[in-house]
N, C-alpha and C positions, 0 to 999 in steps of 0.2 A: 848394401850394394847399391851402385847409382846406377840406373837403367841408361841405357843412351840408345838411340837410333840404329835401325838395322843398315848399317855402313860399312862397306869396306874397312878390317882395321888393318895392323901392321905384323898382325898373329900370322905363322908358317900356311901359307894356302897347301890347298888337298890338291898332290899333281896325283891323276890317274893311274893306272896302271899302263903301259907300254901298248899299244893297239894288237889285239888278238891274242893277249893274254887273260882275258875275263871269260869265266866259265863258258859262258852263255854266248860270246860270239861265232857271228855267224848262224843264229839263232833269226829267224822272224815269225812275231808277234803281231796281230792285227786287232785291235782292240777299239770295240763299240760300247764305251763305257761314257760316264758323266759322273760329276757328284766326286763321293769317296773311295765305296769300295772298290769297283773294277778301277779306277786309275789308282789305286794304292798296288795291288795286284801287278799291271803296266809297271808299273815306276820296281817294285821289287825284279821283276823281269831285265828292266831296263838297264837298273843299278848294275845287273850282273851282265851286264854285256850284250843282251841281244836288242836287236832291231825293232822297235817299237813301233808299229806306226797309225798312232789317234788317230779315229774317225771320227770327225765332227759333222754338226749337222749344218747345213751350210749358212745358217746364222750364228755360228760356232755354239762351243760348250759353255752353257748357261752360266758356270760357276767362274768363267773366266770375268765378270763382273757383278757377284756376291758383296755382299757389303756385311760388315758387322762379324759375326764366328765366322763366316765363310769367305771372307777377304783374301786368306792367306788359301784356299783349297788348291785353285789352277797352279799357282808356281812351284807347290809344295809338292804335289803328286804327277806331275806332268811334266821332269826336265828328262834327258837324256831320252827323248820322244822327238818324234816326228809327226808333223799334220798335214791331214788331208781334209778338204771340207767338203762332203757329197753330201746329194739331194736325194735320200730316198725317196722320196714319190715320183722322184723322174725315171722314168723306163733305164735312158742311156746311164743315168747315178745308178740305180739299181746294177748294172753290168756293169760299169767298172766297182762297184762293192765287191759283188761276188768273184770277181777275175782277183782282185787283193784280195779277198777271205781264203783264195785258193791256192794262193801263193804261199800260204803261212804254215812255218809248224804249228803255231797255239792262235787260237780264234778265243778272245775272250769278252764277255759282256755283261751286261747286270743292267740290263731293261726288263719289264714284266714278263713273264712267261707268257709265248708265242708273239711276243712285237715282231720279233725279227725272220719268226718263220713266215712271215704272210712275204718276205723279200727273197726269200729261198736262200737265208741266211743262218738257218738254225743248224744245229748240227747232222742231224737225218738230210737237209737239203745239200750240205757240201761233204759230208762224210761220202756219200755215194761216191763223188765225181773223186776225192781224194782221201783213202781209208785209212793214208797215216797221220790224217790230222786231229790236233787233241783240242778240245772245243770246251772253257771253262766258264760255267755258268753261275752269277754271284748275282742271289736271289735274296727275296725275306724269309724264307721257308723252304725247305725240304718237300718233295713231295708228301701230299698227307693233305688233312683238313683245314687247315691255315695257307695253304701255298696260294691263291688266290689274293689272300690279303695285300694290303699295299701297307710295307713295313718301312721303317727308318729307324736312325741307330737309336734314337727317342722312345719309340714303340715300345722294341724287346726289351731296350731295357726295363721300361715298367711291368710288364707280363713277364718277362724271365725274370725275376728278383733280386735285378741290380739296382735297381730304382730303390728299391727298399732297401736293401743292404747300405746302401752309401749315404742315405738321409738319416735326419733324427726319426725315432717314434713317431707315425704319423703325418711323417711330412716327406715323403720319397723322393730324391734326388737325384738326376741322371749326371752320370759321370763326368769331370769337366774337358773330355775329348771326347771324339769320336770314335771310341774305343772298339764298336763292334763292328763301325764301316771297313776299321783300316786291318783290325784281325783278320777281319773275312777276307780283306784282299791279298793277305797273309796265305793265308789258309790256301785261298786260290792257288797263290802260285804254288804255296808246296806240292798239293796234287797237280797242279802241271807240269812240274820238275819229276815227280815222281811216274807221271806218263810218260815223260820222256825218254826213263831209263827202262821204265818197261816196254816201251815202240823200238830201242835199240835191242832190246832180246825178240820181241814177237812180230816187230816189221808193223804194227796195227796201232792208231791213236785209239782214243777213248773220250766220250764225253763227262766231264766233273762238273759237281754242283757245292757250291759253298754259299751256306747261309747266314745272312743275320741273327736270326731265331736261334739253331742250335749252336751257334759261335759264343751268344751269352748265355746259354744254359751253361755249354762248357766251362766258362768259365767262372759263372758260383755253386760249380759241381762240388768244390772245396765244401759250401756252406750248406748244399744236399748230404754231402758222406757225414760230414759232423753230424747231421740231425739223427741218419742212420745210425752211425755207432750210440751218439750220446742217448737220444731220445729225447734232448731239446733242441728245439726250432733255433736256427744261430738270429740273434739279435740282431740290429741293426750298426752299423760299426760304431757308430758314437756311444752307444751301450751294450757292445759286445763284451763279456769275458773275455778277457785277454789273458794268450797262453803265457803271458810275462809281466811281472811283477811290476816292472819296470820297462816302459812302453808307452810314451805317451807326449804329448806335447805340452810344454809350461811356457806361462807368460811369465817374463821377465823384467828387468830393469827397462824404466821410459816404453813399456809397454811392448816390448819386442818376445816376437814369439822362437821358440826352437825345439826342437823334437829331439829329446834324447832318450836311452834305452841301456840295459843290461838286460842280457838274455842266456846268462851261466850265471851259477853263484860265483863262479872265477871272476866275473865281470862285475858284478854284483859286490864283490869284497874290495874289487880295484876301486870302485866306482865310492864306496866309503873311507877308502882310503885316502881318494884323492882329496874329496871334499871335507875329509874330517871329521867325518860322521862315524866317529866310532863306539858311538852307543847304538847305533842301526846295526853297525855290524856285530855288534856283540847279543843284539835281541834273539832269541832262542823261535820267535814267534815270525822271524826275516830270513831264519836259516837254510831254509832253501826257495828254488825258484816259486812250489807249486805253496809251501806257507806263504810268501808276500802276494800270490795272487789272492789269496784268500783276504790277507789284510789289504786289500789294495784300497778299500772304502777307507779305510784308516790312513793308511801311510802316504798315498797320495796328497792330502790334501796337506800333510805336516810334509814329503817333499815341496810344495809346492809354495809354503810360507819359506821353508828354507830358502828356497832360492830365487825368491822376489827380489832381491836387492843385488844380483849378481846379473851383468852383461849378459848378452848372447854371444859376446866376441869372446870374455873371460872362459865362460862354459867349453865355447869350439874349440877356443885353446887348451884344455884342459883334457876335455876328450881328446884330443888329436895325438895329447902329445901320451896319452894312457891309451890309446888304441882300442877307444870306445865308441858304440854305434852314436852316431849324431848328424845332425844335419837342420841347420837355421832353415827357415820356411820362406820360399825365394819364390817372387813373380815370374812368368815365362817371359815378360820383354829386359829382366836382368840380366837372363842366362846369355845373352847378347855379351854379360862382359864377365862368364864364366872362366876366371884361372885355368880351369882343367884342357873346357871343351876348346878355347884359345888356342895352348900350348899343342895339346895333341889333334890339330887341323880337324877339330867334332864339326864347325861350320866353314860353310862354299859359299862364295861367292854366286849370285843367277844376275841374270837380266830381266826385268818385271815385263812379261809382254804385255800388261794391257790397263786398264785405266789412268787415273792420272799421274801414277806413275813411270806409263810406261816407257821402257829405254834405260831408266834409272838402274840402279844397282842396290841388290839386298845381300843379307845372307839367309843361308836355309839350313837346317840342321839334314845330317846324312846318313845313309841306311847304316844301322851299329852295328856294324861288323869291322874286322879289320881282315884283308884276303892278301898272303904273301906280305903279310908286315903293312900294307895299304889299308887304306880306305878307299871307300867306292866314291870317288867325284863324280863329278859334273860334266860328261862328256859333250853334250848339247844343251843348249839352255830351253825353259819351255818358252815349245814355241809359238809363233803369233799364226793367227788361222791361216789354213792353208798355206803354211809356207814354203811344203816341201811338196804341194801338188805337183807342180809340172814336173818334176824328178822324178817322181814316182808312175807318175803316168807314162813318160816316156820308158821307165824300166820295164814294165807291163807289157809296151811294145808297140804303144800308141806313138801312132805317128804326130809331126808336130802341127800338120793341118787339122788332124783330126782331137791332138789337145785345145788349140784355140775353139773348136766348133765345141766341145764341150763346154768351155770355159763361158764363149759365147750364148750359150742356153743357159748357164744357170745349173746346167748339171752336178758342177764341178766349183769349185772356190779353190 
C-alpha cells in the first residue's frame, strides 16, 4: 500500500445524522480536562450528540501544540466541542467556571485529586447547589494507596503487566497507543451514560471515578485468570503459547511481512488444501488444533521455509478467496488509503485549528459505531481557543458590557 497525505479524497464523506436525532442531544457536558483521557471521554459524549463545552486554560490546552506522538491528540479528541478559555486564578474566571459547571448535566475532569476543589469545582462544591449533577472523575488510581501518585498511560502500563506482556523477555514494551488514556475515557463515559439513566429513575446524579491503573489491570485480567486456572505465569506475547497452531506472522517474498491464522481444524484442512500441503494435512501429529500447538516449535519453522518464496498479495488472495483469518501488516499513515474505511465513510474530514497547519484540512478516523445505519460525524470541527466564549457567556446571562469587562481583565479568552 502507498501512504499518501492526510487529504481530503473523493471517498463518500460521513453526513451526520439529521439535528436532534443523536442520543445524547440536548444533553450539556462541561469538561475540565487536557491530555487524552478526559477529552477522549468529551469527544465519546460529543460524538453522541450532547453539548460539550472544553474548558481551557486561558493559554489554551497544552496538547493543542504537542509535537511528535502527541501531534495528532487536540484534533483527534476535541471535535464536535466547544471552547471556552477561563482563568482560574481570577476571582470573576473562577464565577463564570462555576455558573457553567452548574449549568451541566455531566462535569467531567482528570486533573489530580483536589485541583479543582480549592475552585469549588469538585463534586461536594457543585453537587450541593445542583444534586442532579453527575460529576466524572478520570484519575491514575482509585481511591487506595496509589491514588496520590502522578500516573500516565506509560506508568500502568509498566506496574499493571502490559509493559511485559507486549515486549520480548526482558525488554518490556508499552503499547503502540494510548491504550489506557483513551479506555478510561471510555470507561468514563459509560458510567456517565449509565448515571444518567439512573438520574432519570431517582431524580439524583452521582459522582464516578474512572482509572488509568485499574483500566489496565482490566485489561491483562485475561493473562491474570490464565495464570489462575493454568498455574503458569502467561508469557510475554512474543513467547507466549499460543491457543493456535496456526497463529502467527511470516516473512515473505522481497521481505514483506503478513499474519496469517487457522483457528479450527476446518480451517486448518482449508488452509492445506489451498496451499497444497497435503502431507500437513495427512500428518496424524497436525490432526487437531491442540497437537499443532504442541508441534508448533516444529511446524512453524517448516511453514515458514514453505512460504518464503510466496507474495503477501498471492497469500491475501488466497486467504480471501478461502475465507481464512489474514491480514498484511499495514502502517497507520496507510490506512489513509484503506479500500474499506474509504468506501464505508470510516474517515471525516476536520479543520486543523492550530499550528502550522492550521485552517488546512485532514481526515480523522470516527467513533466505530454505526447509529440508525449512520456513523457518528463531525458536527463541529475542533475548535480554535476560545471560540465559542462570547456565546456561551451571553447564554449564562452575562450581559454584553459585562462579557467585554471580562474579556478585558483576562478572566476570560
Amino acid at each position: 500500500m502507498t501512504a499518501t497525505a492526510p487529504v481530503p479524497s473523493s471517498a463518500p464523506s460521513t453526513v451526520p445524522p439529521a439535528p436532534g436525532s443523536l442520543p445524547l442531544t440536548g444533553l450539556r457536558v462541561v469538561e475540565f480536562s487536557h491530555m487524552v483521557m478526559g477529552p477522549t471521554c468529551g469527544m465519546v459524549l460529543a460524538d453522541l450528540g450532547a453539548e460539550v463545552i472544553k474548558v481551557e486554560p486561558i493559554e489554551g490546552d497544552r496538547t493543542r501544540h504537542l509535537l511528535g506522538a502527541g501531534a495528532g491528540f487536540f484534533p483527534l479528541f476535541n471535535r464536535n466541542k466547544k471552547s471556552i478559555g477561563i482563568d482560574l486564578r481570577h476571582p470573576e474566571g473562577q464565577a463564570v467556571a462555576r455558573k457553567l459547571a452548574l449549568s451541566a448535566d455531566v462535569v467531567l475532569q482528570n486533573f489530580k485529586p483536589g485541583a479543582l476543589g480549592k475552585y469549588g469545582l469538585d463534586y461536594a462544591g457543585l453537587s450541593a447547589e445542583n444534586p442532579r449533577l453527575i460529576y466524572v472523575n478520570h484519575t491514575g488510581f482509585l481511591p487506595g494507596p496509589y491514588e496520590h501518585r502522578t500516573a500516565l498511560d506509560e506508568v500502568v502500563q509498566m506496574m499493571g503487566g502490559l509493559a511485559y506482556m507486549t515486549g520480548r523477555p526482558g525488554d518490556p514494551l508499552r503499547a503502540g497507543s494510548s491504550v489506557n488514556d483513551i479506555m478510561g475515557g471510555m470507561f468514563g463515559a459509560i458510567g456517565a451514560m449509565a448515571a444518567l439513566m439512573q438520574r432519570g429513575i431517582t431524580g439524583r446524579g452521582q459522582e464516578i471515578d474512572s482509572a488509568l491503573f485499574e483500566n489496565n489491570v482490566f485489561l491483562v485480567g485475561q493473562h491474570m485468570l490464565q495464570y489462575a486456572v493454568t498455574g503458569q505465569p502467561a508469557a510475554p506475547m512474543p513467547e507466549r503459547i499460543s491457543s493456535w497452531g496456526l497463529y502467527d506472522v511470516f516473512s515473505v517474498q522481497d521481505g514483506e511481512q503478513i499474519f496469517l491464522a487457522a483457528v479450527s481444524d476446518a480451517q486448518w484442512n482449508t488452509f492445506c488444501d489451498a496451499l497444497g500441503f497435503a502431507d500437513l494435512k495427512a500428518d496424524p501429529q497436525l490432526a487437531t488444533n491442540n497437537d499443532r500447538v504442541r508441534q508448533r516449535a516444529t511446524m512453524l519453522p517448516e511453514l515458514r521455509r514453505r512460504l518464503a518464496a510466496r507474495s503477501a498479495a498471492e497469500l491475501s488472495d488466497l486467504f480471501e478467496r478461502n475465507g481464512l483469518p489474514y491480514a498484511p501488516i499495514v502502517r497507520p499513515e496507510q490506512l489513509y488509503d484503506d479500500p474499506h474505511l474509504n468506501a464505508t465513510g470510516g474517515l471525516a474530514d476536520i479543520t486543523l485549528p492550530d499550528g502550522e497547519r492550521a485552517g488546512q484540512t485532514a481526515r480523522t478516523t470516527l467513533f466505530p459505531l454505526r447509529m440508525d445505519g449512520q456513523r457518528l460525524g463531525v458536527r463541529l470541527q475542533p475548535p480554535v481557543l476560545g471560540q465559542h466564549t462570547q456565546a456561551l457567556l451571553a447564554d449564562l446571562g452575562y450581559a454584553p458590557q459585562e462579557v467585554d469587562a471580562l474579556l478585558e481583565a483576562s478572566a476570560v479568552r
